[in-house]
Backbone as CSV, one residue per row, in Angstrom:
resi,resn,N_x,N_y,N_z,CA_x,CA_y,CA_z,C_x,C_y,C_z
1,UNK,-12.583,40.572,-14.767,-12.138,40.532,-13.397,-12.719,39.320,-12.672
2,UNK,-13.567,39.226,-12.798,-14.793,37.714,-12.395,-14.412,36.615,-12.718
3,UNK,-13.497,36.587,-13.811,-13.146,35.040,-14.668,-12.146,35.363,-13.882
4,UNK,-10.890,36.439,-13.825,-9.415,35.741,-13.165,-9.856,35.808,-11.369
5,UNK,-10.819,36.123,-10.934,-10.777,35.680,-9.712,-11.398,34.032,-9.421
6,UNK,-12.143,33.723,-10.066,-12.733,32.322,-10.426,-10.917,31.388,-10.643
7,UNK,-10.171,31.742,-11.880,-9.551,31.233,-12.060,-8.524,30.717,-10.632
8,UNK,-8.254,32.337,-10.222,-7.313,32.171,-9.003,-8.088,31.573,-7.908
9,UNK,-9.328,31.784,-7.682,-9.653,30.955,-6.749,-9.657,29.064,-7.072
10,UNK,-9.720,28.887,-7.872,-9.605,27.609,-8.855,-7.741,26.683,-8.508
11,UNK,-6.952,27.633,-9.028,-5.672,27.033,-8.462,-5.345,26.989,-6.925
12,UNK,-6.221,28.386,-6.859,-4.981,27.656,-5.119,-6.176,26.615,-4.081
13,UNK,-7.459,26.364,-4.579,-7.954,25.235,-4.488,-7.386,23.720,-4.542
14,UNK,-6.646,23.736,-5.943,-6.232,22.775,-6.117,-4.860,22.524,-6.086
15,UNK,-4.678,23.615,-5.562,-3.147,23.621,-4.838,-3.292,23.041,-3.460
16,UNK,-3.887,23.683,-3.085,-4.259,22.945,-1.711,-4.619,21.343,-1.887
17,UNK,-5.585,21.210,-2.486,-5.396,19.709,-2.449,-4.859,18.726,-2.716
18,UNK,-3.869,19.398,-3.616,-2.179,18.521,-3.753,-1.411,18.476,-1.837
19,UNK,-1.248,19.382,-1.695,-0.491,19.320,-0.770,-0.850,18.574,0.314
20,UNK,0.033,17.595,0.705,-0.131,16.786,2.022,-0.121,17.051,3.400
21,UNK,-1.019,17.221,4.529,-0.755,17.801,5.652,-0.023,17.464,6.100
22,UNK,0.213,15.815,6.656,1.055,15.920,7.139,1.607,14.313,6.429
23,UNK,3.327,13.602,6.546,3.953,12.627,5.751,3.025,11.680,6.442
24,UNK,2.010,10.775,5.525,1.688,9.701,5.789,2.612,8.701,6.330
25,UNK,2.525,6.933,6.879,3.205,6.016,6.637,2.683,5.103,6.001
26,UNK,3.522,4.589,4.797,2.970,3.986,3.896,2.933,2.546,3.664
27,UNK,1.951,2.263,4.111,1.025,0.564,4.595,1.120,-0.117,3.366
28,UNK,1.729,-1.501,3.621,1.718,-2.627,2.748,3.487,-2.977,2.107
29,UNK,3.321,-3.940,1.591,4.821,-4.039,1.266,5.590,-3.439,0.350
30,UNK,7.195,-3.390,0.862,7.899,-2.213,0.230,8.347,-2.784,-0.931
31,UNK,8.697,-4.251,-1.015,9.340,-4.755,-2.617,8.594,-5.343,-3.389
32,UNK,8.965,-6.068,-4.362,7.999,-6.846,-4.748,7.197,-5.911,-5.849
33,UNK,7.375,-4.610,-5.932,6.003,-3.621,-7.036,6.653,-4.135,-8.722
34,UNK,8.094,-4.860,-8.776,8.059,-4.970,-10.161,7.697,-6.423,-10.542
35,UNK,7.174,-7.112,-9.842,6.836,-8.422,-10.354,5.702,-8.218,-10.870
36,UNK,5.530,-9.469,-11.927,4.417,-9.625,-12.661,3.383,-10.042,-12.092
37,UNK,2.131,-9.939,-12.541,0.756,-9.845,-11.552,0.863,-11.517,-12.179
38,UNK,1.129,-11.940,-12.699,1.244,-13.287,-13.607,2.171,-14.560,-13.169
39,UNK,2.509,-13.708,-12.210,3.867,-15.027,-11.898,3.605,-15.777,-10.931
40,UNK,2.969,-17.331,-11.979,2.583,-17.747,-10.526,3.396,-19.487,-9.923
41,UNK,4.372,-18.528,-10.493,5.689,-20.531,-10.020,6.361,-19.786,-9.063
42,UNK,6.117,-19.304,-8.223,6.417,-18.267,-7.049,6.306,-19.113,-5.748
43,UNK,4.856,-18.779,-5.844,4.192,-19.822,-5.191,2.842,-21.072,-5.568
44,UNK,3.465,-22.395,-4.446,3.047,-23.090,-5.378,1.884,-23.912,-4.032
45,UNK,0.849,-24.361,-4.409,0.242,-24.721,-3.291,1.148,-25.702,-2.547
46,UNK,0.645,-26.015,-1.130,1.546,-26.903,-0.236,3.120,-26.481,0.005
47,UNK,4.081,-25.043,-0.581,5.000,-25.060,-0.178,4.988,-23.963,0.530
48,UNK,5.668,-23.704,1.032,5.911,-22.747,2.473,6.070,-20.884,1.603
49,UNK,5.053,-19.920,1.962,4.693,-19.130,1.118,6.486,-18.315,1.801
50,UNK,6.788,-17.595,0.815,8.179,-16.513,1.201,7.954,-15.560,1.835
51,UNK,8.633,-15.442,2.509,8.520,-14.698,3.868,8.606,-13.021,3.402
52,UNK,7.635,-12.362,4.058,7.629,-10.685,3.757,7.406,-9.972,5.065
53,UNK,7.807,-8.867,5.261,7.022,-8.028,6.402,6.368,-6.701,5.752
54,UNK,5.203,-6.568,6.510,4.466,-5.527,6.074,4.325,-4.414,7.330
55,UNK,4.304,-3.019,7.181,3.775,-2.299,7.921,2.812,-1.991,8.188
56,UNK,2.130,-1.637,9.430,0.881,-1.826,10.416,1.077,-0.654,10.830
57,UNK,-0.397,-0.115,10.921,-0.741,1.239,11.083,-0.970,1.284,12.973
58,UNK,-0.196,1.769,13.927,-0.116,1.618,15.121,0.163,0.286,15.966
59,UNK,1.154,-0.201,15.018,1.657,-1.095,16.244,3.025,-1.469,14.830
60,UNK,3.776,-2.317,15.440,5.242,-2.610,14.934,4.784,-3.454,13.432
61,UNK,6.292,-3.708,12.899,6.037,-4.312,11.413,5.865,-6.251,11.825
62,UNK,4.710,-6.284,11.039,4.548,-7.925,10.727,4.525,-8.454,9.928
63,UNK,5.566,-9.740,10.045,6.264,-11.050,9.539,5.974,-11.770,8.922
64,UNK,5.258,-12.455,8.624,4.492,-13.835,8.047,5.358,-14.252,8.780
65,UNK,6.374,-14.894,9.096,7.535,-15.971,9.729,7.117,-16.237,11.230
66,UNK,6.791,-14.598,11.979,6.240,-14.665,13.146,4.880,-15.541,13.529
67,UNK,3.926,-16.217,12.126,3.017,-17.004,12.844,3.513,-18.170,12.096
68,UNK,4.467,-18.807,11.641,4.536,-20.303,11.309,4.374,-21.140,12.701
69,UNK,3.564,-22.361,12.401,3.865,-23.113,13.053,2.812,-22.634,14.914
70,UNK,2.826,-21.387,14.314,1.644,-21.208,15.572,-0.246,-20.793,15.426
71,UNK,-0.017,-20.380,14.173,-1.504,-19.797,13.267,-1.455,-20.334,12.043
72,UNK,-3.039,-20.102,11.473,-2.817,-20.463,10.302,-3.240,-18.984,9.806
73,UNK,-2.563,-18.799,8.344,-2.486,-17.476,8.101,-3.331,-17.476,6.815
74,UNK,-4.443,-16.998,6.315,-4.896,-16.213,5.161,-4.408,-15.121,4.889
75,UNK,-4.223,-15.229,3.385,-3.519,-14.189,2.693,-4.212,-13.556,1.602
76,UNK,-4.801,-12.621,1.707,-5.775,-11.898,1.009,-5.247,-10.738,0.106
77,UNK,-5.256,-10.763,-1.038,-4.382,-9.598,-2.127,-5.816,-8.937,-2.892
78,UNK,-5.804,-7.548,-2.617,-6.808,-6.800,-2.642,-5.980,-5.951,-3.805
79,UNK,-6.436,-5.301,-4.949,-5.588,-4.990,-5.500,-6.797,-3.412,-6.031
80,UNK,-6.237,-2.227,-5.079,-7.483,-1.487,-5.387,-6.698,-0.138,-5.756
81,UNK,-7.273,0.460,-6.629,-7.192,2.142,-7.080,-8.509,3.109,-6.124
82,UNK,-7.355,3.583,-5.303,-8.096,4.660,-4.873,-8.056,6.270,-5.585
């Protein structure tokens, strides 16, 4: 009786922690996941990097296009497993 209450307390533990409270929004860019981590005649130094928009967590989606010519932009690729 001790083991199947362990057990059942065990799944709906981890039932619960599957389940999502509430639909995240999901930060960073939407295309681009089948290119190769390798491809790098894409971009080439000195030419004008291709334009993407990314989503931003409380405020609207941003451009790269929106700072040409007015900022200079660093582009930082963090590539992490959470």
């Amino acid at each position: 009786m001790i083991r199947s209450s362990k057990f059942l307390i065990s799944l709906v533990s981890f039932m619960v922690g599957c389940v999502s409270e509430n639909d995240e929004m999901v930060l960073g860019p939407v295309d681009g996941f089948d290119l190769s981590g390798l491809d790098l005649e894409r971009v080439q130094a000195g030419h004008l990097a291709p334009d993407f928009t990314l989503s931003a967590l409380n405020q609207p989606p941003i451009t790269l296009s929106e700072f040409r010519g007015s900022k200079n932009v660093v582009l930082v690729f963090y590539r992490g497993k959470w």
